[in-house]
C-alpha positions as CSV (number, residue, x, y, z in Angstrom):
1,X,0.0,0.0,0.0
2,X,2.8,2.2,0.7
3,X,4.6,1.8,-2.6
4,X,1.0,2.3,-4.2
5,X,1.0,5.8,-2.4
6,X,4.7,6.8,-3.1
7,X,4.0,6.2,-6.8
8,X,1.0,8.0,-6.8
9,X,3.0,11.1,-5.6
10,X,5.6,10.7,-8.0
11,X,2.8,10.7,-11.2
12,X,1.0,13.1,-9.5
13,X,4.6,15.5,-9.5
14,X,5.2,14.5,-12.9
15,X,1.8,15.7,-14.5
16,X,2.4,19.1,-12.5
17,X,5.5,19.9,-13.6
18,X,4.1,18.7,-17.2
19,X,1.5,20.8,-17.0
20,X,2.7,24.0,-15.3
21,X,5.8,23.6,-18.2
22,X,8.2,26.4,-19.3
23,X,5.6,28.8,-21.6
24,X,5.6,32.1,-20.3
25,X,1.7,33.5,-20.0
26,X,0.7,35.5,-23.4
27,X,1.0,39.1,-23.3
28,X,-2.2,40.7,-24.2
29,X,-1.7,43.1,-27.3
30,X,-4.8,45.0,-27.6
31,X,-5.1,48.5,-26.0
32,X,-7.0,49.0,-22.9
33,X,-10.9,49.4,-23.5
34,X,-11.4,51.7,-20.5
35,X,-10.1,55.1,-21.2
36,X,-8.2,56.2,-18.0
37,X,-6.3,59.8,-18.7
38,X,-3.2,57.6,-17.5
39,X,-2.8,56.5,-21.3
40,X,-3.5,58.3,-24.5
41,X,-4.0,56.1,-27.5
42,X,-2.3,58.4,-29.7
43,X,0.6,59.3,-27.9
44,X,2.2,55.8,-29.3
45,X,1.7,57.0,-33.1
46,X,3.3,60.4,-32.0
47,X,7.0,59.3,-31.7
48,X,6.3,58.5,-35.6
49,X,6.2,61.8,-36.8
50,X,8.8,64.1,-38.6
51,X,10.8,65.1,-36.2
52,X,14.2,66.1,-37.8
53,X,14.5,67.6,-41.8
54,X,18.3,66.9,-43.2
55,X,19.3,67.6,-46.7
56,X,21.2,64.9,-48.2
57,X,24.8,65.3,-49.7
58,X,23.4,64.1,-53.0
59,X,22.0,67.8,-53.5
60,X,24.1,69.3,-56.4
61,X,23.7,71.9,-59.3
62,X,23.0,70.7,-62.8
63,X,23.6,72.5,-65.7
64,X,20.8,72.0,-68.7
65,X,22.1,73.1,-72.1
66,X,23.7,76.4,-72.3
67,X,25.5,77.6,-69.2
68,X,23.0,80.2,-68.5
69,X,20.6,77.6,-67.4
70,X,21.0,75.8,-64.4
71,X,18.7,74.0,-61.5
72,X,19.5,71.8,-57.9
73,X,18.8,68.5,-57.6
74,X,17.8,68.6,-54.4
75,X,17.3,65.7,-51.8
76,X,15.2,66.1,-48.5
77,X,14.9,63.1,-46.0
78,X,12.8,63.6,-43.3
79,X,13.2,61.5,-39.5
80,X,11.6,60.2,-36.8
81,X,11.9,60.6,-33.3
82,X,14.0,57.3,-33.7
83,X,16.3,58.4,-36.5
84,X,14.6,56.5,-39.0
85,X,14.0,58.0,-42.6
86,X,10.3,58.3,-43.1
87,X,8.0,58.9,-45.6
88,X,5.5,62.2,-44.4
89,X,3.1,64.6,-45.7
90,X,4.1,68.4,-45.6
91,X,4.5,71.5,-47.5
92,X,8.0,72.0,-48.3
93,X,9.4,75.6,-48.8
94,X,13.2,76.2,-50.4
95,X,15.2,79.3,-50.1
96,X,18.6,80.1,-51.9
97,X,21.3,82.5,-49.9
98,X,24.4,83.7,-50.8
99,X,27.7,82.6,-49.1
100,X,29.1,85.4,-46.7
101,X,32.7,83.8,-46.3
102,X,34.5,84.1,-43.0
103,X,31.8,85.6,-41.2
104,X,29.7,84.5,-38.3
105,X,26.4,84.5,-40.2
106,X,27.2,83.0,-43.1
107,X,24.0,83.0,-44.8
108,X,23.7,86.4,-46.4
109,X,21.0,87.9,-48.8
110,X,18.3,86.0,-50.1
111,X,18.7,85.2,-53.9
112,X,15.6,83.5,-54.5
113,X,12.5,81.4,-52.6
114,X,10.7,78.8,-54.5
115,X,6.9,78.5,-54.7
116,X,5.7,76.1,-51.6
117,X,5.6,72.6,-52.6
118,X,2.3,70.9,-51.1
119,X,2.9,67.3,-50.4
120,X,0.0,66.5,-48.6
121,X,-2.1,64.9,-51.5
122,X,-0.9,60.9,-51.7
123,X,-0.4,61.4,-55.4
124,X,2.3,64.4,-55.4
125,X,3.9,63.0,-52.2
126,X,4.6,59.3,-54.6
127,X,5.8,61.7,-57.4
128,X,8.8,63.3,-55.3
129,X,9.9,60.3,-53.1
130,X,12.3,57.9,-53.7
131,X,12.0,54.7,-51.9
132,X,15.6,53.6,-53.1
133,X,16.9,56.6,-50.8
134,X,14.2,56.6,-48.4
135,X,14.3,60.4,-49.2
136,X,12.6,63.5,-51.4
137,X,13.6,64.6,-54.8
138,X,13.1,67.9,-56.1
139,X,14.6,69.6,-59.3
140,X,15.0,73.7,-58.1
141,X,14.8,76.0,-61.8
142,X,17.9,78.3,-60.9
143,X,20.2,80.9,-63.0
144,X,23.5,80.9,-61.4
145,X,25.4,83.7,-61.1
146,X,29.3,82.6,-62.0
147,X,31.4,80.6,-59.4
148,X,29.5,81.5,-56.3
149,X,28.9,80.2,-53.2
150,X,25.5,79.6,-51.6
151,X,23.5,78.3,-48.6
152,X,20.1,76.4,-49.3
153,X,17.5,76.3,-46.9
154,X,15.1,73.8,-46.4
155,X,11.9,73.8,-44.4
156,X,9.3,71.6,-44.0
157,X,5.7,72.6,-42.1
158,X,4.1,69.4,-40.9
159,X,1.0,68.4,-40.5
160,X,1.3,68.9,-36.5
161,X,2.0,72.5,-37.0
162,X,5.8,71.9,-36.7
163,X,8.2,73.6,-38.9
164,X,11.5,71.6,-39.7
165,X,14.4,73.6,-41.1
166,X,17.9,72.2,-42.4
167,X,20.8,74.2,-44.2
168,X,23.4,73.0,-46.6
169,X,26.2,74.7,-48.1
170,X,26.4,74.6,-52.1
171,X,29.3,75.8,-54.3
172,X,28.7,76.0,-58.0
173,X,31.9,75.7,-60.4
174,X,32.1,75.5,-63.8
């Protein structure tokens, strides 16, 4: 009878430690239903936003035809709050300085300001972005003035009312 009891433990150990195994309990995934002020929904999708404008070192000027005519190849990538290149809607505004050198405000007058470029609508937003370079393409009409140096600004106003601004130093030579 004894032997039929000490048995007994030993399957009943073996189906609990069967049973209670290794799996760690599922994590639940869905938000919480109530709405407590403790968590807002949309403060997740928030650190997705634009949250830094750079302009890429591909930038350059491109002569077309006769030296008179000219235009920048221009290209924008816009971050995250992670440092990762996004894709975002926004109306993009470009301005052209010249290049005070040795000075401690190098940009100097304004040479020219581009009409804004809304990309809000899907459609013109896929018509400027390059998926290959995660980044923004734009071609800038511009009629350069001789071996000068410039500064182009960049500025993006997002949808959140914030406006991103980078600057980038371009020399033309011919």
């Amino acid at each position: 009878m004894r032997v039929v009891a000490v048995v007994l433990q030993v399957f009943f150990f073996i189906f609990l430690l069967v049973e209670a195994g290794c799996e760690q309990p599922p994590i639940r995934s869905e938000l919480p239903a109530d709405a407590d002020n403790s968590f807002n929904r949309f403060s997740t999708y928030t650190r997705y936003a634009s949250e830094k404008i750079n302009i890429l070192p591909l930038t350059e000027f491109i002569d077309v035809g006769d030296a008179q005519q000219a235009k920048i190849n221009l290209y924008v990538s816009l971050s995250d709050s992670f440092g990762s290149q996004i894709k975002s809607p926004g109306v993009f505004r470009f301005e052209l300085y010249e290049r005070v050198l040795r000075s401690s405000e190098p940009k100097g007058k304004r040479v020219v300001i581009w009409q804004d470029i809304d990309l809000t609508d899907p459609v013109k937003n896929n018509d400027h972005w390059r998926d290959f370079l995660r980044a923004y393409e734009f071609n800038l009409p511009f009629e350069p003035g001789g071996n000068q140096s410039y500064i182009l600004q960049a500025t993006c106003l997002c949808p959140s009312g914030k406006r991103l601004s980078a600057e980038f130093a371009l020399k033309r030579t011919k």
